[in-house]
C-alpha positions as CSV (number, residue, x, y, z in Angstrom):
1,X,0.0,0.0,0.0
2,X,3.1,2.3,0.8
3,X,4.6,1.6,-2.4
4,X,1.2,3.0,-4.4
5,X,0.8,5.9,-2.3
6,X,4.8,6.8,-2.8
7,X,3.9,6.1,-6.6
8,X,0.6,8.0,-6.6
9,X,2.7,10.7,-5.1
10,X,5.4,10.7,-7.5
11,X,2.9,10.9,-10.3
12,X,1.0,13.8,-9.1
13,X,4.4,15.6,-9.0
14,X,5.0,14.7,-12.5
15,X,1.5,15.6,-14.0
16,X,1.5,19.2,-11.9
17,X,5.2,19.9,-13.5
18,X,5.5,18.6,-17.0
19,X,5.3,20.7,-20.0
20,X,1.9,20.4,-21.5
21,X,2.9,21.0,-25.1
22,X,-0.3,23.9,-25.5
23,X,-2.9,21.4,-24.6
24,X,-5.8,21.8,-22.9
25,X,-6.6,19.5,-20.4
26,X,-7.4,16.9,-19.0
27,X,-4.6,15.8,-21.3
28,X,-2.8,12.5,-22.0
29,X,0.0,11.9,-24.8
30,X,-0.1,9.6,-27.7
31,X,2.9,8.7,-30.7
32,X,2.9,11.0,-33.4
33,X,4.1,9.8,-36.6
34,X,4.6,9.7,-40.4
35,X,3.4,7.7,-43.1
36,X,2.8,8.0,-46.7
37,X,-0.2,7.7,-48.3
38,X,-1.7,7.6,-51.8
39,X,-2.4,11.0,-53.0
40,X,-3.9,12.8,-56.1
41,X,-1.0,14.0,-58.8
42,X,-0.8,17.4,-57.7
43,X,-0.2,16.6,-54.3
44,X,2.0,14.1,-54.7
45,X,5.2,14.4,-52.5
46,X,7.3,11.3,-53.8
47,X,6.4,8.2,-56.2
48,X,6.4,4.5,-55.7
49,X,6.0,2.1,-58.4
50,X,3.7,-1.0,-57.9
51,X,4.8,-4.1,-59.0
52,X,1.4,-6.7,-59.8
53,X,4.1,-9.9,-60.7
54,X,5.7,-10.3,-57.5
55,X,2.6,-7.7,-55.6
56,X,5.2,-4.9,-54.1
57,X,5.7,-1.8,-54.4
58,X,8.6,0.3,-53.8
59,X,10.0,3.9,-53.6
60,X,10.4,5.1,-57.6
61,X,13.9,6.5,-56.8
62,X,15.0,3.7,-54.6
63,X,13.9,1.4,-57.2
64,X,15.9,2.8,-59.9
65,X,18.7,3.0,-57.9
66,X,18.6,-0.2,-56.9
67,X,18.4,-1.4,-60.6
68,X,21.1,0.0,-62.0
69,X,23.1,-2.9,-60.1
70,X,21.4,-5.2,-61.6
71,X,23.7,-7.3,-63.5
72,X,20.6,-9.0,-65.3
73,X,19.7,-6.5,-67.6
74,X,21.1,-5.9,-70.7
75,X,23.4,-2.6,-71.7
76,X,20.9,-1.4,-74.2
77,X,18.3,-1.5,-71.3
78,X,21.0,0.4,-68.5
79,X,22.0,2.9,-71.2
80,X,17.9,4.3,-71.6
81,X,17.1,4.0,-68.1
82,X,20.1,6.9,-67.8
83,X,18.8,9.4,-69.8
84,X,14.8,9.1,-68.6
85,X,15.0,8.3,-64.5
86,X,14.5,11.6,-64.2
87,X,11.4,11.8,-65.8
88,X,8.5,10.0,-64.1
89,X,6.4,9.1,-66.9
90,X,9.1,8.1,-68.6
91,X,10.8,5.6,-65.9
92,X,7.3,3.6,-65.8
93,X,7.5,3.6,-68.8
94,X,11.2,2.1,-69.0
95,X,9.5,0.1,-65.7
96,X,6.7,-1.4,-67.9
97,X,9.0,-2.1,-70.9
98,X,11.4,-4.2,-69.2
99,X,10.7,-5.2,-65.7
100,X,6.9,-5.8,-65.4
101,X,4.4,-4.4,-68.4
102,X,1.4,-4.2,-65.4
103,X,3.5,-1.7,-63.0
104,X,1.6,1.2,-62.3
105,X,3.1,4.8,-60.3
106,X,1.6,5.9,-57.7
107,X,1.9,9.4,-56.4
108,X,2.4,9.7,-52.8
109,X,2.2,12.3,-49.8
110,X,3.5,11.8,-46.3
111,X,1.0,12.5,-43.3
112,X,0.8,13.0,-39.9
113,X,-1.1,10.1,-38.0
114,X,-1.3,9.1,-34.1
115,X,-0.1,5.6,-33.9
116,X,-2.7,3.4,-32.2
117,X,-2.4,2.2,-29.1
118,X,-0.6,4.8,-27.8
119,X,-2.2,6.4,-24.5
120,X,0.3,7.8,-21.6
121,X,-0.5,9.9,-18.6
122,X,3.0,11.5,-18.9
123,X,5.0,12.8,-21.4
124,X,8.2,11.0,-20.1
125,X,6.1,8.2,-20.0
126,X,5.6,8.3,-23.8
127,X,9.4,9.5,-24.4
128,X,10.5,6.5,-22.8
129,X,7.6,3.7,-24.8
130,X,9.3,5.4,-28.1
131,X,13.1,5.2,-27.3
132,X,12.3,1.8,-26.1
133,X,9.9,0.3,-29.4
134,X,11.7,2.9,-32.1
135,X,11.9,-0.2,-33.9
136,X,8.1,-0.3,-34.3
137,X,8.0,3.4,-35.3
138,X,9.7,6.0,-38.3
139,X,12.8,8.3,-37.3
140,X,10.6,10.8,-37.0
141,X,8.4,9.4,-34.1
142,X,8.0,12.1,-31.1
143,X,5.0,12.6,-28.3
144,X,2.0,14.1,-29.1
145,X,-0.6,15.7,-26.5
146,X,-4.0,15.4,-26.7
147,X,-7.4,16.1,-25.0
148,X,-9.6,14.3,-23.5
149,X,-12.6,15.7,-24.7
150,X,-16.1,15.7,-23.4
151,X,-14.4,12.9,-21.0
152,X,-15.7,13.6,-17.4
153,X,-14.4,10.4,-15.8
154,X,-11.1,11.1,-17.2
155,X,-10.9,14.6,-16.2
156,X,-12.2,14.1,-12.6
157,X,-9.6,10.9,-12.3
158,X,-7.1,13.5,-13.3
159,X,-8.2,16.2,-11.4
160,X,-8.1,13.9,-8.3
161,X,-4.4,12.2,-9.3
162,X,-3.3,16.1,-9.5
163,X,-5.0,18.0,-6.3
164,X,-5.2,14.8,-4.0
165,X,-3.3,15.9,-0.6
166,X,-1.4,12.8,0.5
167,X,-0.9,13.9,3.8
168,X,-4.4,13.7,5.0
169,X,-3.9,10.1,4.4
170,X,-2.7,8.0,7.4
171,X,-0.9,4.1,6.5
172,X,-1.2,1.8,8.9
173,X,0.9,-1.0,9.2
């Protein structure tokens, strides 16, 4: 019982000092991340190309890269994709011709998400879930504060956690 009050304790000092990143509260943190998404044309950050023979897709410019070392192809094949990969159209095109006659481009854009699954009372809290799983998230992972909104248990369970007074309470043992 000791143990939970010290901890209750320790957690009310931590949610009445941390940095609340401009959000109103109650508040909680979540991970904030990136992922890219099909887009229209015009909005299109970056391509990929899909692949319908072997059903992947991969990053245009990584692709092409990636191609020029292989040792399969013939010179005459090498030689055009030089003088187009710098022209979209034209690399599918190339893409189609000799790797896979079905491949299709596919404009993309990178946007923000919150990764499910996420919920933290503290900010350190979530700091610590990301250094700890980065191998589940992007480089570009970080915290993200949130409201609870139109949540009364949540705010009067966070009220409480951060006003409680400890000392009224008496351990017997």
């Amino acid at each position: 019982m000791n143990q939970d009050i010290q901890f209750l304790k320790a957690l009310q000092n931590e949610l009445k000092t941390q940095d609340n990143d401009g959000q109103a509260a109650p508040r909680f943190w979540t991970v904030g991340d990136y992922e890219w998404v099909e887009a229209r044309e015009e909005n299109a950050e970056r391509y990929s190309v899909y692949l319908p023979y072997i059903a992947e897709s991969y990053v245009l410019d990584d692709y092409l890269e990636e191609i020029k070392d292989d040792s399969e192809l013939s010179k005459e094949a090498l030689t055009e994709l030089q003088e187009i990969e710098d022209y979209y159209e034209d690399a599918i095109e190339w893409i189609q011709k000799y790797i896979d006659e079905e491949a299709e481009l596919i404009p993309e854009r990178k946007v923000h998400i919150i990764q499910p699954d996420t919920m933290f009372l503290t900010k350190a809290e979530a700091k610590r879930h990301i250094k700890l799983n980065k191998h589940h998230y992007t480089s570009e992972a970080h915290t993200y504060a949130m409201t609870a909104w139109r949540a009364p248990k949540v705010e009067r369970l966070l009220k409480i956690l951060e006003t409680f007074d400890w000392k009224s309470i008496t351990v017997s043992k």
